[in-house]
SEDREN-716507 format. One record per residue (C-alpha): x, y, z; residue in one letter; residue number from 0. Coordinates in pm, 1 decimal. Each point is the difference from the previous one (the first is absolute). Example, Ala and Ser with C-alpha at 12.3 -4.5 7.8 and 13.67 -1.06 7.14 Angstrom:
2
+----------+----------+----------+------+------+
!        u !        v !        w ! resn ! resi !
+----------+----------+----------+------+------+
!   1230.0 !   -450.0 !    780.0 !    a !    0 !
!    137.0 !    344.0 !    -66.0 !    s !    1 !
+----------+----------+----------+------+------+
This chain:
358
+----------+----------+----------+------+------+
!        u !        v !        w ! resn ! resi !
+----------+----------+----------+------+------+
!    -85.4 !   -872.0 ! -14378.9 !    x !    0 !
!    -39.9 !   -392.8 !     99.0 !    x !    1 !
!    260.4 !   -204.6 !    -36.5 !    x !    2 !
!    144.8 !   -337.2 !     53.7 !    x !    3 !
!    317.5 !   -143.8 !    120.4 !    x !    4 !
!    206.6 !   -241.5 !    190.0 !    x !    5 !
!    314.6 !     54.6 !    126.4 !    x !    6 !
!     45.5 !   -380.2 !     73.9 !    x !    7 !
!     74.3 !    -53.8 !   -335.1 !    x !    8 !
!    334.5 !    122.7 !   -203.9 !    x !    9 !
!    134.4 !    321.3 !     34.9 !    x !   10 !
!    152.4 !    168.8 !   -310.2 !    x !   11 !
!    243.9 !   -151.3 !   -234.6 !    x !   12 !
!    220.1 !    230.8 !     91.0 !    x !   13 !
!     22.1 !    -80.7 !    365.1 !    x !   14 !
!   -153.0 !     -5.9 !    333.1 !    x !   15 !
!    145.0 !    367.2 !     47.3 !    x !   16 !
!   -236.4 !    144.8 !   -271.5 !    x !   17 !
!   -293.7 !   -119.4 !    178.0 !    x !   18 !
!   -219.4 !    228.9 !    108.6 !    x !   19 !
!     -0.2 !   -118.1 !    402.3 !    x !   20 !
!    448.8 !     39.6 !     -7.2 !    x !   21 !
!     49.6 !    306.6 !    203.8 !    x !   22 !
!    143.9 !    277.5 !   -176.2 !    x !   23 !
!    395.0 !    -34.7 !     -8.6 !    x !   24 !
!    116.8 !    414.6 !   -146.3 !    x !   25 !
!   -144.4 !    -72.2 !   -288.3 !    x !   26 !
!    165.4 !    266.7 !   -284.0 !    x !   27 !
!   -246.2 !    236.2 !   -100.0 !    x !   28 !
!    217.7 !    121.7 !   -264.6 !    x !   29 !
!    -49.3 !   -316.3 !   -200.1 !    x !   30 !
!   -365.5 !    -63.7 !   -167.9 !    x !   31 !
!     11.4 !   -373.8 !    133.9 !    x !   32 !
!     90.7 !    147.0 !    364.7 !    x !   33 !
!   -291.8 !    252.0 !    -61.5 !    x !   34 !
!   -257.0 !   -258.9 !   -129.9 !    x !   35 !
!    111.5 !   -194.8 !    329.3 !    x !   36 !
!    -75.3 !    273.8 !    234.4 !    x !   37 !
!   -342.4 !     97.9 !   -177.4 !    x !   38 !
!   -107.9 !   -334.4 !     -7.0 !    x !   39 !
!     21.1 !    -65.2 !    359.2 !    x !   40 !
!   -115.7 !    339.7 !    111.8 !    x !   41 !
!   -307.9 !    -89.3 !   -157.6 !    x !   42 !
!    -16.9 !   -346.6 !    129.4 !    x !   43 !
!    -41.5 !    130.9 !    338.2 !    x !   44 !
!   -281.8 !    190.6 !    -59.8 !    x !   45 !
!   -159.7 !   -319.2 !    -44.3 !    x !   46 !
!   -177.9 !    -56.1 !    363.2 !    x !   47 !
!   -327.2 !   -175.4 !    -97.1 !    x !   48 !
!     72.2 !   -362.3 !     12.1 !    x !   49 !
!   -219.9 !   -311.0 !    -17.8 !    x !   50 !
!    183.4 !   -356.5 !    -11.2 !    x !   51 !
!   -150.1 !   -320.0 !   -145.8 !    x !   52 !
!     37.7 !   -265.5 !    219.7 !    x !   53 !
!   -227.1 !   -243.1 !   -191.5 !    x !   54 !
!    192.4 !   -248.7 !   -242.3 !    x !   55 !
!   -161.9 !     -8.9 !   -309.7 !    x !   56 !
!    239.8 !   -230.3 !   -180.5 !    x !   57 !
!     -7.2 !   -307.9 !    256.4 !    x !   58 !
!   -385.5 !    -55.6 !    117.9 !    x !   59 !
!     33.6 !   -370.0 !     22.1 !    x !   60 !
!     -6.1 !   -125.8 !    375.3 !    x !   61 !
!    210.6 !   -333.6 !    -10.5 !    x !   62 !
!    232.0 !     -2.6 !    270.9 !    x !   63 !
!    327.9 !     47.8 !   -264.0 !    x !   64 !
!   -196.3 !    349.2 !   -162.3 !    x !   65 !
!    -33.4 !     72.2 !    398.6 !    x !   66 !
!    375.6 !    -75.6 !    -25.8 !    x !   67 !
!     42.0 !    155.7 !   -307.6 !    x !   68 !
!   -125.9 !    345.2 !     93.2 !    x !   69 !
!    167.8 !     15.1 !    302.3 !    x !   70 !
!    360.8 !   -102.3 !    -83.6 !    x !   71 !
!    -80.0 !    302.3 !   -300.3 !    x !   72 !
!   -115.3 !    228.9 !    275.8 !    x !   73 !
!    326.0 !    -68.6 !    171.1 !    x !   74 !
!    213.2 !     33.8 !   -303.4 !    x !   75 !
!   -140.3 !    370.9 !    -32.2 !    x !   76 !
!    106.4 !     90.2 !    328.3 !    x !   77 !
!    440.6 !   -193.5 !    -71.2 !    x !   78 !
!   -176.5 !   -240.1 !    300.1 !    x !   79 !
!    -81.9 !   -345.9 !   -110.6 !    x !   80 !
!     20.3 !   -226.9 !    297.0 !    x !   81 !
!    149.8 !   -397.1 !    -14.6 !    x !   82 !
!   -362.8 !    -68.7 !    -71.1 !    x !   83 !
!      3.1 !    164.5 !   -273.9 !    x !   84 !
!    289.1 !   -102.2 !   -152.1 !    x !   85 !
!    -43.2 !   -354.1 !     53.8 !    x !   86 !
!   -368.1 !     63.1 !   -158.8 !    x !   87 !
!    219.0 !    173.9 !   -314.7 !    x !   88 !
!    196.4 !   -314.9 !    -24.3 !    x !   89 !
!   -271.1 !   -192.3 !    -45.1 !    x !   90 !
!    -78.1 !    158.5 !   -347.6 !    x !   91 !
!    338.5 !    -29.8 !   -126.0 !    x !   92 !
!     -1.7 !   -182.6 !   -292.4 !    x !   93 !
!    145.5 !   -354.2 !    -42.8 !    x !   94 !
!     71.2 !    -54.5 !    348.5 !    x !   95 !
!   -154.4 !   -352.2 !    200.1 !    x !   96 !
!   -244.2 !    179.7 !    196.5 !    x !   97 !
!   -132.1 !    276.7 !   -253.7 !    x !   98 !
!   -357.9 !     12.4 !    -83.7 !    x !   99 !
!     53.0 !    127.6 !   -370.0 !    x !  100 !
!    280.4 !    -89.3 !   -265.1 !    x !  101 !
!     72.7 !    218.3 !   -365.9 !    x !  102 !
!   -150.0 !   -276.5 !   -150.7 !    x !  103 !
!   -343.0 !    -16.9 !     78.9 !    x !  104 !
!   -236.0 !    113.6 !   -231.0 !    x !  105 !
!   -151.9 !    301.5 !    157.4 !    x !  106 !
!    340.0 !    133.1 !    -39.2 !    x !  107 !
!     72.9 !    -58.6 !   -374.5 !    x !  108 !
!     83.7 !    380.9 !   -166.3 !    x !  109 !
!    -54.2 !    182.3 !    302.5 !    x !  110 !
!    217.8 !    308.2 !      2.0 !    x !  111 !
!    310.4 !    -35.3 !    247.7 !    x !  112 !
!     56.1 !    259.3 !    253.9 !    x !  113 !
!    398.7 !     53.6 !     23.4 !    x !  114 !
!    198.9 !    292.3 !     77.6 !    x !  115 !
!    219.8 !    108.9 !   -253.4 !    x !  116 !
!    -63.0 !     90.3 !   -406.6 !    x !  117 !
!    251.4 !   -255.4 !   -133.5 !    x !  118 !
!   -169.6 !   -289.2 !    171.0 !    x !  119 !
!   -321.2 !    123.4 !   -104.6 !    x !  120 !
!    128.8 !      9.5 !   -395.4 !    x !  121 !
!    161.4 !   -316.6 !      8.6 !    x !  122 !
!   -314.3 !   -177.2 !    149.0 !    x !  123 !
!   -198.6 !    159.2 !   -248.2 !    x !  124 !
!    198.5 !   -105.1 !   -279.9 !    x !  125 !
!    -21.0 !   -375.4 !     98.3 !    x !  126 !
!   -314.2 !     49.0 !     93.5 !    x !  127 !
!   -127.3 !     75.8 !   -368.9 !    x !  128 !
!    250.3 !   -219.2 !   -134.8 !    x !  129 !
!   -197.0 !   -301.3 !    201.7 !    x !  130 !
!   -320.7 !    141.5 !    -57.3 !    x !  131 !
!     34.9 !      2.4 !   -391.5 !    x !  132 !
!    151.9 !   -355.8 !     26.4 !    x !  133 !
!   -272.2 !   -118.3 !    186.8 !    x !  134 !
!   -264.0 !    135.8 !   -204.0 !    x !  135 !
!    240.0 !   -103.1 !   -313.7 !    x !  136 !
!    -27.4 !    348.7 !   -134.8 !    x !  137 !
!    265.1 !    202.8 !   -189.2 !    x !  138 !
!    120.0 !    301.9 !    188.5 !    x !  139 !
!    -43.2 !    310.9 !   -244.0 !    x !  140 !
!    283.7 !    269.2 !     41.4 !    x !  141 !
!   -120.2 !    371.9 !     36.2 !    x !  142 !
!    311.9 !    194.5 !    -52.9 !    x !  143 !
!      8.2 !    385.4 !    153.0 !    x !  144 !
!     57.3 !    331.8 !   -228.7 !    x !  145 !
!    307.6 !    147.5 !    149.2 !    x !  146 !
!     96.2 !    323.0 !   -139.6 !    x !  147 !
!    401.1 !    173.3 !     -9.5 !    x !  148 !
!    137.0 !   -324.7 !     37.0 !    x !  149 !
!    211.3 !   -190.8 !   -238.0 !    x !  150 !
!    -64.6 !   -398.6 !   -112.8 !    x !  151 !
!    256.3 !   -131.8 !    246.2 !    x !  152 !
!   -119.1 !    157.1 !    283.2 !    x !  153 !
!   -368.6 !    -64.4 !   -126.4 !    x !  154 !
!     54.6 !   -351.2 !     -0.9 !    x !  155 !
!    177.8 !      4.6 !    364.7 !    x !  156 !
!   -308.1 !    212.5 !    108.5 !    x !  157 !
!   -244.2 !   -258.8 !   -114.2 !    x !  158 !
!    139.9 !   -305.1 !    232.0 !    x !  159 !
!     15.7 !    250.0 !    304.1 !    x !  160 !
!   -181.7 !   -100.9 !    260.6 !    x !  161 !
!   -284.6 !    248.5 !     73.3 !    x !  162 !
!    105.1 !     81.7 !    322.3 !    x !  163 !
!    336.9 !    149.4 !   -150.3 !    x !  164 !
!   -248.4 !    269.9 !   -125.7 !    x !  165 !
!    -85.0 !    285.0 !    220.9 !    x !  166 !
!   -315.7 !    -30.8 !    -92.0 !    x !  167 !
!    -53.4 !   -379.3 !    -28.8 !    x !  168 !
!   -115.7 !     -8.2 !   -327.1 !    x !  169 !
!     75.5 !   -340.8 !   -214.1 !    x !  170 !
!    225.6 !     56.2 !   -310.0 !    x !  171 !
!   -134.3 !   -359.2 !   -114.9 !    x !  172 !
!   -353.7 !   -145.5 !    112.3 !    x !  173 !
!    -38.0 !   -332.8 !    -71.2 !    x !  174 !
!   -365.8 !   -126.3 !     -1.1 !    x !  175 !
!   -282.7 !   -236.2 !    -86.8 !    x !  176 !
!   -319.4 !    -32.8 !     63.6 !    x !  177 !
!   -127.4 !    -42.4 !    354.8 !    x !  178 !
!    337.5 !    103.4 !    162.5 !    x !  179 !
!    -44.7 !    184.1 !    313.4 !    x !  180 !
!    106.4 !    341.5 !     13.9 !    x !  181 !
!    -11.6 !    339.6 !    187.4 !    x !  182 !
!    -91.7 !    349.4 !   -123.4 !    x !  183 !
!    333.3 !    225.5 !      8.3 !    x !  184 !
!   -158.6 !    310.7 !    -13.4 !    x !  185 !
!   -309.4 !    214.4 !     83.2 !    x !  186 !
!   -264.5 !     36.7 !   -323.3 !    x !  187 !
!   -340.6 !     45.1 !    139.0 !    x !  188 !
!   -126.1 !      2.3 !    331.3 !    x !  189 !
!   -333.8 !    -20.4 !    -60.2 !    x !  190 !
!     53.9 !   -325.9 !   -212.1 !    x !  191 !
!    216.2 !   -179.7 !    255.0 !    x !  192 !
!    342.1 !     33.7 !   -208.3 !    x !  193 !
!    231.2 !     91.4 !    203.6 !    x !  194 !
!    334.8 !    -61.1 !    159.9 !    x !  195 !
!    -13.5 !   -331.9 !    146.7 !    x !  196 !
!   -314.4 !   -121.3 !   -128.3 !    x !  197 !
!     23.7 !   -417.4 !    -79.6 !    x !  198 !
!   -115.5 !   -108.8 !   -329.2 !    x !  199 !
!     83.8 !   -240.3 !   -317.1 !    x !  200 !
!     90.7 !    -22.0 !   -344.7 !    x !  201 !
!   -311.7 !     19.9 !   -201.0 !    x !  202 !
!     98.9 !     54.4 !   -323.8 !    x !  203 !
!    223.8 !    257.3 !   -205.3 !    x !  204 !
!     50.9 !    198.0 !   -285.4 !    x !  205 !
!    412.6 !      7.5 !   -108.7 !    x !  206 !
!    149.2 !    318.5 !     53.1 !    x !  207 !
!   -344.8 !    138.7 !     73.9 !    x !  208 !
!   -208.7 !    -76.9 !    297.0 !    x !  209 !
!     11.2 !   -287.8 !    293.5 !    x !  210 !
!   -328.6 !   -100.1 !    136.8 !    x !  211 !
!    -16.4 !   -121.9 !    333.4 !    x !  212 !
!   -299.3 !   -170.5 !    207.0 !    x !  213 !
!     31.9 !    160.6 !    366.7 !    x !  214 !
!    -87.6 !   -199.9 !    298.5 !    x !  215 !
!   -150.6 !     99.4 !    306.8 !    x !  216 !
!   -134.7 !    288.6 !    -27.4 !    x !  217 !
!   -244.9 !    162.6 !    219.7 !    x !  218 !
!   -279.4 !     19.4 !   -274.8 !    x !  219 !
!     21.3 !   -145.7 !   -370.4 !    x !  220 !
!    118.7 !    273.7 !   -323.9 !    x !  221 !
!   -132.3 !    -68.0 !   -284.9 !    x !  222 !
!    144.1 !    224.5 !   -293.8 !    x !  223 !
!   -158.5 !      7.7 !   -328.1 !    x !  224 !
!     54.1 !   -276.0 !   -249.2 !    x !  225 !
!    219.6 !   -197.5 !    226.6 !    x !  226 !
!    -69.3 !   -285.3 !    272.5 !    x !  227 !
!    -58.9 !     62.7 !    350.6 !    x !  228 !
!    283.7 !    168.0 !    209.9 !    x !  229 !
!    216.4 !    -67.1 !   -351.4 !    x !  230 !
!    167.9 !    386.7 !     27.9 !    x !  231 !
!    290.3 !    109.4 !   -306.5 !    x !  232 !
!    309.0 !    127.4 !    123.9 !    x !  233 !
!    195.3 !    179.5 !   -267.0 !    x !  234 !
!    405.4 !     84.0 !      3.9 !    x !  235 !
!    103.0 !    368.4 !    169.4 !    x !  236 !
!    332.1 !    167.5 !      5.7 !    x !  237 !
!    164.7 !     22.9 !    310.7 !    x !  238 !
!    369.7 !    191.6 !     75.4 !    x !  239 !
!    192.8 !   -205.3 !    232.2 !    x !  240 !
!    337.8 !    -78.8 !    128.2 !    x !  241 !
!    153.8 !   -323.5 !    -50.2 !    x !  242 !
!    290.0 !   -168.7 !    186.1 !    x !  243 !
!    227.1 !   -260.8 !   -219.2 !    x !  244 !
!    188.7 !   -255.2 !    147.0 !    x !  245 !
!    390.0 !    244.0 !    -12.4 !    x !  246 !
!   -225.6 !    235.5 !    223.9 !    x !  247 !
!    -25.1 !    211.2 !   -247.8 !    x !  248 !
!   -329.9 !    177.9 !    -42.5 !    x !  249 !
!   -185.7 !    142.6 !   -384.6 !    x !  250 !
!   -272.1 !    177.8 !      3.4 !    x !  251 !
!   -287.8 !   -116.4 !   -239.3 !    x !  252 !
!   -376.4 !     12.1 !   -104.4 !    x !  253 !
!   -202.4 !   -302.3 !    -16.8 !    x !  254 !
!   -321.5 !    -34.4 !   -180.6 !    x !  255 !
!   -132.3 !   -339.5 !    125.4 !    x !  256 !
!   -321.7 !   -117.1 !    153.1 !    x !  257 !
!     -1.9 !     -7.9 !    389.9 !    x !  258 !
!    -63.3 !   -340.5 !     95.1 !    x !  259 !
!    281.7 !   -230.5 !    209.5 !    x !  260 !
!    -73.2 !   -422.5 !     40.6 !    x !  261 !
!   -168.3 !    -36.3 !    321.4 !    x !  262 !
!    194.7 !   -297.4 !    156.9 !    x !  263 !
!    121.6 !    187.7 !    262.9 !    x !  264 !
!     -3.4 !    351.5 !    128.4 !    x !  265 !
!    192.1 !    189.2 !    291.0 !    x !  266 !
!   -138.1 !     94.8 !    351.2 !    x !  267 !
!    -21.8 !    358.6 !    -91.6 !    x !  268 !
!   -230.5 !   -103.4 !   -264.8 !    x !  269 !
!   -227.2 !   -219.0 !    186.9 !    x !  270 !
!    -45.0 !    244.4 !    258.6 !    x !  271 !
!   -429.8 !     73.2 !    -13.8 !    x !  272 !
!    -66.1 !   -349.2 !   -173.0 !    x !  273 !
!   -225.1 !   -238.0 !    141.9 !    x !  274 !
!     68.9 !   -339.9 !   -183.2 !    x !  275 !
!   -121.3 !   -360.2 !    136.2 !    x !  276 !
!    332.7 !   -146.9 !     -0.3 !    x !  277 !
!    352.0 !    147.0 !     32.5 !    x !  278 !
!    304.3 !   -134.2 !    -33.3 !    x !  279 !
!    312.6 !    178.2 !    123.7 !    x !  280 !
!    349.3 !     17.0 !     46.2 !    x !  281 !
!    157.0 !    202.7 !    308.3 !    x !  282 !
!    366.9 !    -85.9 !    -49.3 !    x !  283 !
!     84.2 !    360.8 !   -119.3 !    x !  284 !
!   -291.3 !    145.3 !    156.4 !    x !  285 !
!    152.6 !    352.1 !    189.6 !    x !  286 !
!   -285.5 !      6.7 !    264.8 !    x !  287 !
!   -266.6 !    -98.0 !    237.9 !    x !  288 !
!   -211.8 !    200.6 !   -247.5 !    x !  289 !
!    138.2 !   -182.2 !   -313.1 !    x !  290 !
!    -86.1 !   -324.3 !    183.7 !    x !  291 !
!   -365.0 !    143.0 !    124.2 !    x !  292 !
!    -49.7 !    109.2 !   -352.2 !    x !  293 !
!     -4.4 !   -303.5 !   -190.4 !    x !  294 !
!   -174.1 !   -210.3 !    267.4 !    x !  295 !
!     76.3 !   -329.4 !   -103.3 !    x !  296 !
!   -256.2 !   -279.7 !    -42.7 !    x !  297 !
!    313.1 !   -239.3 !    -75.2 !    x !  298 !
!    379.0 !     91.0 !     46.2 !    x !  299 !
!    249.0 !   -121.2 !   -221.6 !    x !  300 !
!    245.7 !   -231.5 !    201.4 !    x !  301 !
!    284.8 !     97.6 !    151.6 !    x !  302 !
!   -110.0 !    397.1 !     56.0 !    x !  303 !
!   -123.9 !     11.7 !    272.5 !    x !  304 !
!    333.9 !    -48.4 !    235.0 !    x !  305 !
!    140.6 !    261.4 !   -189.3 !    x !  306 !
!   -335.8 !    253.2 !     76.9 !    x !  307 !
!    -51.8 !   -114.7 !    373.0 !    x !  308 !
!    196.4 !    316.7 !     83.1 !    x !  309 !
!   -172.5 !    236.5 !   -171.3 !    x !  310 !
!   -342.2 !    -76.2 !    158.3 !    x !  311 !
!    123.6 !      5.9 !    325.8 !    x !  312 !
!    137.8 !    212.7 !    344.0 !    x !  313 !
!   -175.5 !    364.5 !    -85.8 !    x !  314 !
!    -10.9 !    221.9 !   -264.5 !    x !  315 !
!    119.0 !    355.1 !    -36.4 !    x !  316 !
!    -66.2 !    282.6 !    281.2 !    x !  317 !
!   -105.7 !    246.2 !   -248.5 !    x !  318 !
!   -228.7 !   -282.8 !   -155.3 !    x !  319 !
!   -130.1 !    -99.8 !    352.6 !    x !  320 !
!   -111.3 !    357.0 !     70.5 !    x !  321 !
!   -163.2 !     66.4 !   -293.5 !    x !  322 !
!   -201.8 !   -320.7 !     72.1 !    x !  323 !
!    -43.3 !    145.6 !    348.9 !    x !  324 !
!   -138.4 !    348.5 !   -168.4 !    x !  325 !
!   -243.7 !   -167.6 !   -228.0 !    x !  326 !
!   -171.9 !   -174.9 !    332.1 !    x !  327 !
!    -57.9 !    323.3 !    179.3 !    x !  328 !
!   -116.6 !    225.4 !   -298.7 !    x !  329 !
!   -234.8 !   -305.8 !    -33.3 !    x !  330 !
!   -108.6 !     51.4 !    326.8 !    x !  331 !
!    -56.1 !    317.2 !    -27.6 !    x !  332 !
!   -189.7 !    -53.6 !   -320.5 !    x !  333 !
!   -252.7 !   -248.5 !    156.8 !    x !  334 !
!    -28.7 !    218.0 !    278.8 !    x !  335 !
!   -117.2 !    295.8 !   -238.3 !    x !  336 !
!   -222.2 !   -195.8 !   -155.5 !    x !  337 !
!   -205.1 !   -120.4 !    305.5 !    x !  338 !
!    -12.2 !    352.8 !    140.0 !    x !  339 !
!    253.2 !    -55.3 !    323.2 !    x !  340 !
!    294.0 !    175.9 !    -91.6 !    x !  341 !
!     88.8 !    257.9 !    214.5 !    x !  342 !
!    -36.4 !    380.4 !   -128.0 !    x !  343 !
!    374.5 !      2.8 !    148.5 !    x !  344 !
!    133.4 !   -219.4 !   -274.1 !    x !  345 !
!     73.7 !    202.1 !   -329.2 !    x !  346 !
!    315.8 !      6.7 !   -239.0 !    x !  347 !
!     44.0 !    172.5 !   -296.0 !    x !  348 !
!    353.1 !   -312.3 !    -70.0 !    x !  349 !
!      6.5 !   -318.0 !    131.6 !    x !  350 !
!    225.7 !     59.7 !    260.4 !    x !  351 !
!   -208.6 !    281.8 !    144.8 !    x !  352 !
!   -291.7 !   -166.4 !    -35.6 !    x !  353 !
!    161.9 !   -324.1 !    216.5 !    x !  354 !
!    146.1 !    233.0 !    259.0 !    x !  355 !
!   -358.4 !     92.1 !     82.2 !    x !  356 !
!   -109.8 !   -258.4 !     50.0 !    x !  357 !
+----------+----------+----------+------+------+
């Protein structure tokens, strides 16, 4: 089995602790979550065939700020930016004297906005398609959800909900028009590029029916029968999910709605794996050095950065640094291998016999 990972970006949503390099605490193998724990990192360290990429493939331009660039990121990964780097950081903030960039230039118009937690994201979105409709002076068209066991009062509080009160995240109301930006909710086809993150917009629509939506970049054009180039139909499923109202009280419902969320702005977990030209970000509530590494900001919006300065520096976790440290000698090992110099000496069945060896 091959793999890929980085352990430089976010842990779990849980917490750190469920990550698989946390050393194991008496975890309860009574409980199934204390026994999923346990298997999970039993098997992780059977892992001892490592090989890190060290080439950035995301920042190949050699000006002396993507030299910058790269290296205050390569810090960041590591919870050790140095004053360099954060002065360099500052200099993308947004609105300030000295910035290179501002929000309003135009190679920033509708680009998605990195930020940290699910309400900000909503609320950006929903301005964000309110000025996009206005600007485009096009009527917003409401698609309402199917919510089943649920009576009209509560269906009409459930529609105004934003989606990130949903377990799930699934929009009780989507308002579009065509050309709005949006993001792919769920995974349909692989093989066709719709899945779970995937950019597109608003092609067309039948009510009550099917949405059509033209993806954008996309590794190689689709082209479905009787419809446009990379035009795919997305079609409302049923989904059971929990919902949280605004007494704290929680219903339990199921949703028939199509998958789709305005893409305005997303969170860091969802940008993780992205490679976009520009991003835009906001670390105020970011929880990490790996939050902050994750949405690598081409601008920053002003007046987040003071608050993130200490969450990219001093060091990060022991458990974090020697898993780091682990990954560099099984890679050693692994080059070694593979030119023929290893020494017969040097076998392991785990990781940490393998490392002891050697």
């Amino acid at each position: 089995m091959i793999f890929a990972g980085d352990f430089a970006q976010l842990p779990p949503i849980s917490s750190e602790s469920w990550s698989l390099y946390r050393k194991l605490h008496g975890y309860l193998v009574t409980s199934k979550s204390g026994q999923d724990r346990t298997l999970r990192k039993g098997l992780w360290h059977q892992i001892n065939t490592v090989v890190i990429l060290r080439q950035n493939m995301r920042h190949k331009l050699q000006t002396p700020d993507d030299r910058r660039l790269r290296t205050a990121l390569e810090n960041m990964r590591f919870h050790d930016c140095t004053e360099d780097d954060i002065t360099f950081l500052k200099s993308r903030v947004s609105g300030r004297k000295d910035s290179v960039h501002t929000m309003t230039s135009a190679e920033f118009r509708n680009v998605s906005i990195i930020t940290a937690w699910n309400v900000h994201k909503d609320e950006v979105n929903r301005l964000g398609t309110l000025q996009f409709s206005n600007e485009i002076k096009q009527e917003l068209i409401n698609f309402f959800s199917d919510d089943t066991n649920i009576g009209p009062r509560l269906q009409h509080i459930l529609w105004n909900q934003l989606p990130s009160s949903m377990s799930k995240h699934i929009s009780g109301k989507l308002s579009l028009c065509k050309g709005l930006p949006v993001m792919i909710w769920n995974n349909v086809a692989m093989e066709l590029c719709i899945t779970k993150g995937q950019k597109g917009f608003v092609y067309a629509w039948q009510v009550l029916d099917t949405l059509f939506v033209k993806l954008c970049d996309l590794p190689s054009d689709i082209q479905l029968p009787g419809l446009p180039l990379n035009v795919v139909p997305l079609t409302p499923t049923k989904t059971h999910f929990k919902c949280f109202l605004s007494n704290r009280e929680r219903v339990f419902i199921t949703r028939e709605q199509i998958k789709v969320l305005p893409n305005f702005a997303m969170t860091d977990y969802t940008s993780q794996g992205k490679t976009r030209p520009y991003n835009v970000v906001d670390l105020s509530n970011c929880k990490s050095h790996q939050a902050c590494a994750t949405a690598e900001g081409t601008i920053i919006l002003a007046d987040t950065m003071e608050v993130s300065k200490h969450l990219i520096q001093n060091h990060a976790s022991g458990e974090l640094r020697q898993e780091f440290r682990d990954f560099e000698i099984l890679n050693d090992i692994t080059r070694l291998r593979f030119i023929s110099e290893l020494d017969v000496g040097v076998i392991g069945l785990t990781r940490s016999e393998l490392i002891a060896s050697y």
